[in-house]
N, C-alpha and C positions, 0 to 999 in steps of 0.2 A: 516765667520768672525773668528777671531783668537787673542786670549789675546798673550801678548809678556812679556818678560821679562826683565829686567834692563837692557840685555844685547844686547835688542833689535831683538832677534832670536823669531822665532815665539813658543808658546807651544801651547796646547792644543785646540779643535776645541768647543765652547761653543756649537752651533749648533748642530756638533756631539755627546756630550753628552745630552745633549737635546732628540734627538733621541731617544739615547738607552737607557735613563731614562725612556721614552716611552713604549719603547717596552717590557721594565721590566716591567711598571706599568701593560699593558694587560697582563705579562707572573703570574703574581703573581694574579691579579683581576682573571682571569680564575679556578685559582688553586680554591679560595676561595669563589666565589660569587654561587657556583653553589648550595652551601648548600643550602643556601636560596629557592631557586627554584624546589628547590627537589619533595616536594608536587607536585605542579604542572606538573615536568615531568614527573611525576610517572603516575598521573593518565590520563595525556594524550596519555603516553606508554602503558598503562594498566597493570602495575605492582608495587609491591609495594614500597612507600618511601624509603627502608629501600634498596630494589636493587639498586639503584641510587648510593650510594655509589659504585659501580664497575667502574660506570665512572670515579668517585673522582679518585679512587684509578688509574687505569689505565694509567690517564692520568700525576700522581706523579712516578710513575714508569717508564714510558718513557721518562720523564723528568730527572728522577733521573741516569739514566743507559743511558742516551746519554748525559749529560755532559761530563763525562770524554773523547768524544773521538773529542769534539771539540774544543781542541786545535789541534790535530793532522790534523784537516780538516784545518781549517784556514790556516794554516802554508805548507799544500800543494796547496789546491786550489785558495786562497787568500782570506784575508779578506771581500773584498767587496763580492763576491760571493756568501759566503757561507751566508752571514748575510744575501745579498736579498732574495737568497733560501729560508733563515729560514720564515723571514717576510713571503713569498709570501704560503712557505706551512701551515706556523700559518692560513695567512687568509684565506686562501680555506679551512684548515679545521674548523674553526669558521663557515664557511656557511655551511659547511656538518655537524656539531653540531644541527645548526640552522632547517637543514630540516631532521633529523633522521624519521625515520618511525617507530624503535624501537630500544629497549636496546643496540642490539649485535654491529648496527647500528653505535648508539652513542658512544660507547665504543671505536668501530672503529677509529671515528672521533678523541675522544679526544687522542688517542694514539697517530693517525698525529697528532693534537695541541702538545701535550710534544715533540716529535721531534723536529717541529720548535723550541720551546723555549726551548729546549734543546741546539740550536744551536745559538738560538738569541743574548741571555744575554752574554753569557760567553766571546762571540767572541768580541759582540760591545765594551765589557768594556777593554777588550783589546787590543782595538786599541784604543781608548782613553786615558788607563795608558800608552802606550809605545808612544804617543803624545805628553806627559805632562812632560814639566819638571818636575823636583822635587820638586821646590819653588812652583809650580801649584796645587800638589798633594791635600793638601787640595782642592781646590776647584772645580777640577775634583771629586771629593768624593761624595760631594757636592752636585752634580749635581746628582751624579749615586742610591745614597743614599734613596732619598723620595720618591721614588715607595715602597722602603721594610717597610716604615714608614706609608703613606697614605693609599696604595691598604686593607689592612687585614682590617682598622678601616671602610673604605668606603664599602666594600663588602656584609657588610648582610645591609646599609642602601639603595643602588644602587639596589642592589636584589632586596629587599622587595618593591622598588618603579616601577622596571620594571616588575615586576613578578602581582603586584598587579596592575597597573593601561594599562598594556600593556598583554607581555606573555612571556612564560618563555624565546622563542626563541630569544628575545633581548638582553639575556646575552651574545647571542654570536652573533646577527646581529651587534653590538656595534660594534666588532671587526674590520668584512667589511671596512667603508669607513677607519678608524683608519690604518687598515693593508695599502690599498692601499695608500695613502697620506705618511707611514713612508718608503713604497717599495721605491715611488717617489724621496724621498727628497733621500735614502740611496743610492740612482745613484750615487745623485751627490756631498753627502760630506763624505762618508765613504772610507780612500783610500785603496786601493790596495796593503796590504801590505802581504810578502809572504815572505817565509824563502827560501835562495838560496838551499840548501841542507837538503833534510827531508826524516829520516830515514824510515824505514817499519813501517807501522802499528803494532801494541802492540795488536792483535789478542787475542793469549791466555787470557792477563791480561783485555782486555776488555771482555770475557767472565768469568773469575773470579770476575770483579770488577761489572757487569751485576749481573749474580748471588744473588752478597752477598746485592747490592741494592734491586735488586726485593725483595728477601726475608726480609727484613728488612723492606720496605716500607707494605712489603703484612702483616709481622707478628704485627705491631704498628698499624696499620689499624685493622686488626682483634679486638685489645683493644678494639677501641672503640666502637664495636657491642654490640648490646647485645639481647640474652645474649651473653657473649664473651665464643667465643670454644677456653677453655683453652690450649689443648692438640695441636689443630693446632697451637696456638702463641707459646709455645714452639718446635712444626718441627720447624715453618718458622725459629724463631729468633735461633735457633741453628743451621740451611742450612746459617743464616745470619753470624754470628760467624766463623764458619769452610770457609766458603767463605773469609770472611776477611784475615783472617790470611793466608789462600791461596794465596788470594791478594798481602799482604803485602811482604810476603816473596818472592816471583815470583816478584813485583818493586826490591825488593832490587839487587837480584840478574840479572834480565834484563840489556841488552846493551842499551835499548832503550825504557824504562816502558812507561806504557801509564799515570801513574801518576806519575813524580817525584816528590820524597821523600826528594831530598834534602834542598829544602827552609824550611824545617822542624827545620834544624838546624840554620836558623836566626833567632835569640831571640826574634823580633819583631814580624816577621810572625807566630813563635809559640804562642806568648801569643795572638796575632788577633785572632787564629784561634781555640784554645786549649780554654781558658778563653770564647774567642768569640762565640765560637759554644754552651757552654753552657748557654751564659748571649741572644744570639740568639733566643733560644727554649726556656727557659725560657719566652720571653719577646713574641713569639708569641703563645705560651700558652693562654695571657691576654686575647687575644680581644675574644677567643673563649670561655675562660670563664665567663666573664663580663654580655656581651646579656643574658648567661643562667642562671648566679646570678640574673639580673633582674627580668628575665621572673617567674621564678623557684621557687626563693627562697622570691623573694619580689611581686611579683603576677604584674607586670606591664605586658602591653601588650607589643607589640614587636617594636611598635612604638616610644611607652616611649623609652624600652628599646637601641632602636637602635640612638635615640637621644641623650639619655644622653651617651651613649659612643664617642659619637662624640665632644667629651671634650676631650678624646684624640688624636683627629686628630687638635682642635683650639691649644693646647700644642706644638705639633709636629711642625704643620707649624709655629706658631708665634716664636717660639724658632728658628726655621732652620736658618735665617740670621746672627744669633749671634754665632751660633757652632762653624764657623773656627776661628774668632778672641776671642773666648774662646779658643780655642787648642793655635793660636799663643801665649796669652799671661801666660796662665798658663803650657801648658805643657801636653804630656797625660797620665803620669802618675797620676797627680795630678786631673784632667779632667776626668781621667776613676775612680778614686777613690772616685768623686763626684758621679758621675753616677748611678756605683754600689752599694753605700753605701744607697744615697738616696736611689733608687729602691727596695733596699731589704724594706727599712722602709716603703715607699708606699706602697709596697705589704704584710706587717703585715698591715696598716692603713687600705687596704682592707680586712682582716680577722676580722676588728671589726665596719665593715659597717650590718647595718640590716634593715630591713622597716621603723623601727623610724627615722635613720638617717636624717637629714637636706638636702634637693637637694641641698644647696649652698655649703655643705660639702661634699657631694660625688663629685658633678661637679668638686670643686677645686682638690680634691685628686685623680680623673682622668685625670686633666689638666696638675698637677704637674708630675703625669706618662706620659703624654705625651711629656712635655718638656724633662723630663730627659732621655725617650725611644731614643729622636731624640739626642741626646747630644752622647750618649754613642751609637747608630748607626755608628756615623760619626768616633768617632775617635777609632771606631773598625775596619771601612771600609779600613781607613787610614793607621792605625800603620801597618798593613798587608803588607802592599807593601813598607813602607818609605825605606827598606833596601835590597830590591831584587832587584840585578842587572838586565838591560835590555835584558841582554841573556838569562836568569831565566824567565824573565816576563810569557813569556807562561805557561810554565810546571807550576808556582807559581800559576796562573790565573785561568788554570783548577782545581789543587787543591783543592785552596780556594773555587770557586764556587761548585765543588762537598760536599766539609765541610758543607758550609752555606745551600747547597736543604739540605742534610739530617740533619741539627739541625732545621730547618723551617721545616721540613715533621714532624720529631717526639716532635712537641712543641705540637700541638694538642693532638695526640697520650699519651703521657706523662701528656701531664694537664688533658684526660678522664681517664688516668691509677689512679692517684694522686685521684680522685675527688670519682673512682668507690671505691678504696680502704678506704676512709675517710666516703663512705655510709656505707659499708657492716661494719665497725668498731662502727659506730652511734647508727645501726639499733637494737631497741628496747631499746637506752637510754633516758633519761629523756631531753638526747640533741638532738634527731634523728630531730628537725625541720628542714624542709624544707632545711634553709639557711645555716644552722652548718655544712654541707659539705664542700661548697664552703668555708666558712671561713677558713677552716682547711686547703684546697689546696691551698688556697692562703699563708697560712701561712707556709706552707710546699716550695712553691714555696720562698719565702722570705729567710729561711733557706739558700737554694740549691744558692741563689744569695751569698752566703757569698763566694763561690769558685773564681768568677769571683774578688773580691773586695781582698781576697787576692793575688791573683796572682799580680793584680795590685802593692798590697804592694814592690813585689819581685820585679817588674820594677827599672832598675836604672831611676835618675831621669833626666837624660839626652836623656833617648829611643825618639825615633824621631825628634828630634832637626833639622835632614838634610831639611824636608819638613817647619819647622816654619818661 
């Protein structure tokens, strides 16, 4: 089925984004549910909690370094294609997850998992943007938007419920029938869309832009160990640096980059994606530090804990229906300057939460972060495309989504850097309790929000106007 326009032409496939809001939701629940389950793999691997992490990471790595070249697949093999590919090797590797016999194994597995949804996301949302009219844009967004909203808040309570009343291997049998039913349906509504004429592969730049991912996913990772081998986070994130800029200057110069640079230069796409990437990482910093201020710092079990976080999932979703007719009527400069502004304040509000606090006052000030998380999602999603032309779409589509894995990979990384830094600064003051960490990163996190809420300032007030 098919929403239409005033003009009576068809846009956008609800169905189809439906989908691949879907198939976000498992590509982002994987990333993050496994924490949880850790314990449990470990000792059924027979090795320690702490190696579990290689899968994490493994599988953000492969994910991260195979985005960039799924636009270029799409665009020769076509879209349906590659998207059932992805589905189909996502869910075979969730069953090979599922029956690992050890580490190396698993490891394995979750590299095929990042591949598929390396190839998943990127591809489905872009067939959907290049569906959508422009008056649609909102609510193709919409649609695409609440898997990056739901999945991180749901992940350690889903975990903790399969892990605890089943085993750990249902973090990823889930995916099975899941995979199979979205392969089904992407036969028969995802089209065939393919580019007449498509250049050579961007070889070198995908192994420059390879590179400078892995190294940056492996050195932000490293943070959050501990103890943290300082000496290795500086190799990596210096291999990660010199990559980049490798990178960068090899697009500029390329006939045919495997990222183009140029939707860079639309004022709207810069600020999505510039402002975005860091109001991004910021915002999923939260949910991984929340559970641990519980747990940690206010002495709840993990159950408390994983419940009362889910006040920012009732925020999220009960706000979602009102987000675009918020954009249409106020604008998103105006819109993102709510957003951001609020969010910084919520996130001081959480630096002066402690065990006394009131439940009915934490719930609210997690709820309130939830509503405004979802607000400033959407017309982040949005602003990003309103003004890239449809011959752009692609190259614009892989960018973006390469931006957003790596502010989503180093929000964690960043909130353990932020949290380790605020102990070793405590330790042995008359503030070193428990909680006074976490307060301090949140309130450090609050700060670093002020970048997003000016930029917004800079917005003319007219930015987006095409999609309202």
């Amino acid at each position: 089925m098919r929403s239409t326009t005033s003009a009576g032409t068809s846009s956008f496939s609800r169905s189809l984004a439906l989908l691949v809001a879907g198939t976000y939701f498992m590509e982002i629940l994987d990333g993050t549910i496994i924490a949880t389950a850790a314990p449990g793999i470990a000792a059924d691997l027979q090795v320690r909690p702490v190696d579990i992490n290689l899968a994490m990471t493994s599988y953000l790595i492969t994910l991260a370094v195979g985005i960039p070249i799924s636009g270029w697949l799409a665009e020769r093999f076509g879209a349906r294609r590659v998207f059932t590919a992805a589905i189909a090797i996502f869910t075979i590797a969730s069953l090979l997850c599922a029956l690992s016999p050890n580490l190396t194994f698993l490891c394995i597995a979750r590299m095929l998992q990042g591949l598929g949804g390396a190839m998943m996301v990127p591809v489905g949302r872009l067939v959907v943007l290049r569906d959508a009219d422009r008056k649609e844009f909102l609510e193709a967004i919409a649609y695409l938007t609440w898997p990056a909203l739901i999945a991180p808040v749901l992940a350690p309570v889903l975990g903790g419920l399969l892990v605890t009343y089943a085993s750990w291997h249902w973090i990823f049998l889930i995916n099975v029938p899941l995979g199979i039913i979205a392969f089904i349906v992407a036969t028969r509504v995802v089209p065939d869309i393919r580019a007449r004429k498509v250049p050579p592969p961007d070889w070198f730049g995908f192994v420059l832009c390879g590179v400078a991912l892995a190294a940056l996913v492996i050195g932000m990772e490293l943070i959050g160990s501990a103890p943290t081998p300082w000496l290795a986070v500086v190799l990596w994130l210096v291999l990660a640096a010199l990559g980049t800029v490798a990178a960068l200057v090899w697009f500029k110069r390329s006939r045919h980059p495997l990222l183009d640079l140029r939707a860079l230069r639309i004022h709207t796409f810069l600020v999505g994606n510039a402002g975005g990437a860091l109001y991004r990482l910021i915002i999923n910093a939260v949910p991984f530090l929340l559970p641990l201020m519980f747990m940690i710092g206010f002495g709840w079990s993990a159950f408390e804990a994983g419940l009362m976080t889910m006040a920012v999932f009732a925020g999220n979703v009960l706000i979602k229906p009102a987000t675009s007719p918020l954009i249409r009527r106020f604008g998103f400069r105006r819109v993102l300057l709510l957003s951001n502004a609020g969010g910084a304040l919520v996130l001081v509000a959480c630096a002066f939460l402690n065990p006394d606090t009131p439940l009915i006052i934490i719930a609210a000030v997690l709820f309130v972060s939830g509503v405004l998380r979802s607000i400033g999602f959407s017309a982040y999603n949005t602003l990003q495309f309103v003004d890239v032309p449809k011959a752009r779409m692609a190259g614009a589509n892989t960018l973006s989504s390469t931006i957003a894995q790596i502010a989503t990979g180093l929000g964690i990384a960043v909130g353990a850097l932020i949290l380790r830094a605020a102990q070793a600064l405590l330790e042995g003051t008359p503030d070193a309790a428990p909680v006074a960490s976490y307060q301090w990163t949140f309130a450090v996190l609050g700060v670093l929000m002020l970048y997003p809420v000016i930029e917004a300032l800079r917005m003319h007030r007219t930015a987006g106007d095409l999609v309202r």
